[in-house]
C-alpha positions, 0 to 999 in steps of 0.5 A: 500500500505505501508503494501506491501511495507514493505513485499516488503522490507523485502524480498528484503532484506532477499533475499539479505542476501541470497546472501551474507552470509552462516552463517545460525545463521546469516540468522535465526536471520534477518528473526525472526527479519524481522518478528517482525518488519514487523508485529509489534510484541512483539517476534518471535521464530523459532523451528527445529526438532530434528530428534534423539529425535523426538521434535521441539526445539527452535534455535532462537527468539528475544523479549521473556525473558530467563525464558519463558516457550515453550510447553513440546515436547509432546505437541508441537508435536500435535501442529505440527501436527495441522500446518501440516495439515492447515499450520499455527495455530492462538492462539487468546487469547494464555492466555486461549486457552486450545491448549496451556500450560502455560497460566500463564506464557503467561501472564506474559511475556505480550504474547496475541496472537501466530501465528504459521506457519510450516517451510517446505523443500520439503514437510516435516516439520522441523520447526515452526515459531512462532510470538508473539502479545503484543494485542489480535490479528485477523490476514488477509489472507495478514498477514498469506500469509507474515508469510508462506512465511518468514517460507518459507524463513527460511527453504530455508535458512536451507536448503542452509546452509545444503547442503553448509555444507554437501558438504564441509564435504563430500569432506573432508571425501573423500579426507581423505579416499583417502589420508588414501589409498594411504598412508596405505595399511592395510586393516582392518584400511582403512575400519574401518576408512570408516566406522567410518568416513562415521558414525560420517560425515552422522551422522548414528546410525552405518556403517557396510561393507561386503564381499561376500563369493562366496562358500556359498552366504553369506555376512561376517563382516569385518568392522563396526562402532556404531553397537552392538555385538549381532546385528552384530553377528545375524547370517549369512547375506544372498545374495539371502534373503535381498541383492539381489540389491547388487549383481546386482550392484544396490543401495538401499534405505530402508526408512522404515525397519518395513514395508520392505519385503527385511530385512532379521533379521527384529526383531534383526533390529528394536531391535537394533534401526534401522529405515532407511537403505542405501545399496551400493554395493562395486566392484572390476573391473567388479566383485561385491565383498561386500556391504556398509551398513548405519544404521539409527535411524530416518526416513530420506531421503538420497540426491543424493549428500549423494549417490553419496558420499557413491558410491564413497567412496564404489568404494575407498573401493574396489580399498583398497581391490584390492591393498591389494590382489594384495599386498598379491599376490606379498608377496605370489611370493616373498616368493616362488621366495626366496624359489626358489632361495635358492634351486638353491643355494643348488647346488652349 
């Protein structure tokens, strides 16, 4: 009964600073401290992936020394795999068990036994939480059960404070887009400044905008962040062979460009490093007049929130447009309306 007491009472209290902090170092920390204390630990360790170089990295930990030595990358990613797979991994003895690296160094810092259990957000892995034992350790089914739960716990928290944090930097990013429109009305700055913005924001491998050219089906760069010359200079983009949802009005999601059927330059594309694709078509009234286009160089998943901010700010894109043609038009009739009254001048 004490044992369940103390899982009661870590969890009342982790849920209580769920309530009161969105510091996600904060919420980190208590849990891997929560852990060592509940489970008489000498050390804890939580690891996130690192989706850009494809690793778990260590981003919080408490008992071990500033020298011990994790697994290379290489090697924890099978370890990842094998926690996928059962959800969580028992190391026995970690001094010995030929899964692990470093033996020596396990040793040496007084680690007999790890319990490795996987940190999961809807279904994906995107960390692993590690306890470490001073003794040679069998851990209960109960045991287990409480550390799944804590990496559980850990990823809620994650989760949270990512979605907090993208939130507020998506509303910054669309109150500095609308601010740039309605303060400037050059056109090719406005949409340099979308994509740049929306790139650094979403933290995309590159964003690239284009307009329709009606006469041949064509889609035309006019505006691009992050990408290179030679793949933005690929050849012409097609509307009919990989845009044809732009031109419905429709947005869409290519999760995985090796294996889609609507990319048009895939060789160009994987070459250039691109993964995953967010297509939004960008209107003016009721006309589709181009496409935003957001690179990415690792399989991610874009929340409705993220689409809807990118929806957004393609709407802003094409009220820019508008307001820059409806300018153009104006300078286009005063010129002519200045012609005009000249003439009339010449008579008199």
């Amino acid at each position: 009964m004490t044992k369940k007491n103390d899982y009661f009472k870590t969890f009342c209290k982790i849920s209580q600073a769920f309530g009161t902090t969105v510091d996600s170092k904060e919420l980190i920390d208590l849990i891997v401290v929560s852990a060592i204390e509940t489970m008489g630990a000498k050390a804890a360790c939580l690891f996130l992936a690192d989706e850009g170089k494809d690793i778990f990295v260590p981003v919080a930990q408490k008992g071990l020394s500033d020298k011990y030595l994790h697994a290379n990358p290489l090697k924890a990613k099978k370890i990842v795999a094998a926690i996928q797979t059962k959800g969580y991994l028992h190391f026995r003895d970690a001094t010995t068990d030929p899964r692990l690296e470093h033996h020596a160094a396990k040793k040496a810092e007084g680690i007999a036994t790890i319990l490795s259990v996987a940190v999961i957000v809807k279904k994906k892995t995107i960390g692993i939480l590690s306890l470490y034992m001073a003794d040679i350790k069998d851990f209960s089914e109960q045991e287990i059960e409480f550390m799944a739960a804590m990496g559980e716990q850990a990823g809620m928290a994650i989760e949270n404070v990512r979605l907090f944090e993208r939130m507020r930097d998506n509303s910054e990013l669309f109150l500095d887009m609308a601010a740039s429109i309605n303060s400037s009305l050059d056109i090719k700055e406005i949409l340099h400044k979308l994509t740049a913005g929306l790139s650094e924001t979403l933290g995309m491998k590159g964003v690239a905008i284009r307009l329709l050219n009606k006469e041949n089906e064509t889609f035309n760069l006019v505006a691009s962040h992050g990408l290179t010359e030679s793949f933005l200079n690929k050849g012409p983009v097609s509307a009919a062979k990989c845009l044809s949802h732009a031109l419905k009005g429709e947005t869409q999601v290519i999760e995985d460009v090796a294996t889609s059927k609507e990319i048009q330059y895939r060789k160009e594309t994987l070459k250039e490093g691109i993964v995953a694709m967010l297509c939004v078509p960008i209107r003016s009234k009721d006309d589709i007049i181009g496409v935003l286009r957001l690179y990415s160089d690792v399989k991610r998943d874009f929340p409705e929130d993220t689409i809807m901010l990118v929806n957004a700010l393609a709407h802003q894109g094409g009220l820019a447009i508008q307001n820059a043609s409806m300018l153009m038009l104006l300078q286009e009739d005063k010129t002519s309306l200045e012609k005009e009254i000249w003439s009339h001048r010449m008579w008199f």
